[in-house]
C-alpha positions in Angstrom: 57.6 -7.2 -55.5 56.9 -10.4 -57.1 53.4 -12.0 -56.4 53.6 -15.6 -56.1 50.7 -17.9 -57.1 48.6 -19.3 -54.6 45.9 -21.3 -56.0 47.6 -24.9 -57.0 44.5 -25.9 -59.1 44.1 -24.5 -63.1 42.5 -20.9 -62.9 39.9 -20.7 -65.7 39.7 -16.7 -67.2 36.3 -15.8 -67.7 34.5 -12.8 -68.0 31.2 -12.8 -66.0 29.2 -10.1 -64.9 28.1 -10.8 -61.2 26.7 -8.5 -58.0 26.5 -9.0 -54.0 23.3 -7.6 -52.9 23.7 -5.2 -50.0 21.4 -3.9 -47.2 18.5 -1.5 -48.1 18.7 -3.5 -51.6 21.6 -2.1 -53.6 23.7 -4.3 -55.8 27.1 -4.1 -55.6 28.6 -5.0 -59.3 31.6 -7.4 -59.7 33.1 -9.0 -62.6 35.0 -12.8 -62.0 37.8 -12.8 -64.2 38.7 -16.4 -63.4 37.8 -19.3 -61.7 39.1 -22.5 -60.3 38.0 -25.2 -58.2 39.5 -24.0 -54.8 38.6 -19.7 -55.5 37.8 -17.1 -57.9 39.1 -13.5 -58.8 36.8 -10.8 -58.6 37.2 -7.2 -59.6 35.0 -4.5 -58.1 35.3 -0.5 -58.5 37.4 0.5 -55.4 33.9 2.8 -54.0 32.1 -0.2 -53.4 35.2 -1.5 -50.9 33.7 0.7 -48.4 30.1 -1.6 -48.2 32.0 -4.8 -48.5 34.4 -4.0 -45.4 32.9 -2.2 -42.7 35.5 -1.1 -40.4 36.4 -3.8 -37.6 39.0 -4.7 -35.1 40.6 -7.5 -36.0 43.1 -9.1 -33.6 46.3 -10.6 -34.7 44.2 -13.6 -36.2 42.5 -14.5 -39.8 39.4 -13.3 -40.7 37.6 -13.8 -43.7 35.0 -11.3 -44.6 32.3 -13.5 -46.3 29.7 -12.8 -48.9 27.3 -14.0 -51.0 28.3 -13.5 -54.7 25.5 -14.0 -57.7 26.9 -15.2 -60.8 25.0 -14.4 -64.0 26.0 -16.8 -66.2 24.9 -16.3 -70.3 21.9 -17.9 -71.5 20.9 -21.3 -70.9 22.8 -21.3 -68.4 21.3 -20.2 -64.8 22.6 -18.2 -62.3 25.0 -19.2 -59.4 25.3 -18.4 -56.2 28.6 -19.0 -54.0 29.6 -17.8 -50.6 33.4 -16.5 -50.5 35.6 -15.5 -48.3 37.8 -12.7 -49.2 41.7 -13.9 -49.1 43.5 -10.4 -49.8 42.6 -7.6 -52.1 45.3 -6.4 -54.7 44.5 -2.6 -56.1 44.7 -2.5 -59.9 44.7 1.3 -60.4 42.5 4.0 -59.2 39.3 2.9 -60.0 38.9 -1.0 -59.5 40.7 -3.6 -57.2 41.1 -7.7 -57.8 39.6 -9.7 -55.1 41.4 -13.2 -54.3 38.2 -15.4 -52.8 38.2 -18.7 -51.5 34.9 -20.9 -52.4 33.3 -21.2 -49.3 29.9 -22.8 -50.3 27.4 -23.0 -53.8 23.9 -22.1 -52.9 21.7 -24.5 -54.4 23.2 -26.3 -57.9 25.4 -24.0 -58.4 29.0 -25.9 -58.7 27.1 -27.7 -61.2 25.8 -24.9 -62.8 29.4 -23.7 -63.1 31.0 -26.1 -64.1 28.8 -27.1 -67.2 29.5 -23.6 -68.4 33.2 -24.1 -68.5 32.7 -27.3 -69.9 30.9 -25.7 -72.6 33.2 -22.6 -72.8 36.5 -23.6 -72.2 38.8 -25.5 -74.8 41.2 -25.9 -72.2 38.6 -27.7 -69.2 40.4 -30.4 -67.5 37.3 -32.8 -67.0 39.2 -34.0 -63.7 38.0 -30.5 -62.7 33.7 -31.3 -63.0 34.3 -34.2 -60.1 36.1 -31.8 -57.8 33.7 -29.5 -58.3 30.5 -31.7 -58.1 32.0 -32.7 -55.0 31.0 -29.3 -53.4 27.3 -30.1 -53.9 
């Protein structure tokens, strides 16, 4: 089966250690292994599925399942925050599963935050990029 690509704006890869904080105050570990404008992918170990999609009836309709995802972004950089919704979830192998999210919402500064570090860590950054994402402030 061939996947076909659904985000139309550039998907950065990155490699950013991030968590969801759960009820009772466990931290469910992530890593974003890209980023765009309009979504991120996420991968997560396949045990952690369980906390992040309670068992629901859903009928004949969308649903997102949203959370809020805490980006830690290197040194000077500060963390981010961003609400996503959960687009479809592709498993990878056994252990961990890619997440397709859409961006939903930055807490805070956080688009900002963002997108100076691909500014400052991406040859590639198309500058066109910073506007659309300062307009999610």
């Amino acid at each position: 089966m061939e996947i076909s690509e659904r985000r139309i704006a550039h998907r950065y890869a990155v490699d950013l250690p991030a968590y969801v904080e759960l009820n009772g105050g466990k931290r469910c570990p992530f890593k974003v292994c890209d980023v765009s404008v309009s979504g991120m992918g996420i991968t997560v170990a396949n045990h952690w599925l369980v906390n992040l999609f309670p068992p629901m009836e859903i009928p004949r309709k969308i649903h997102l399942v949203n959370f809020d995802l805490n980006i830690i972004l290197p040194k000077p950089f500060l963390k981010v925050v961003v609400k996503l919704g959960v687009v479809y979830i592709r498993r990878l192998n056994m252990e961990y599963s890619l997440l397709g999210c859409r961006l939903e919402e930055f807490k805070a500064l956080g688009a900002l935050h963002l997108s100076e570090y691909l500014i400052s860590s991406q040859a590639n950054f198309n500058h066109q990029d910073k506007a659309l994402f300062a307009e999610r402030l």
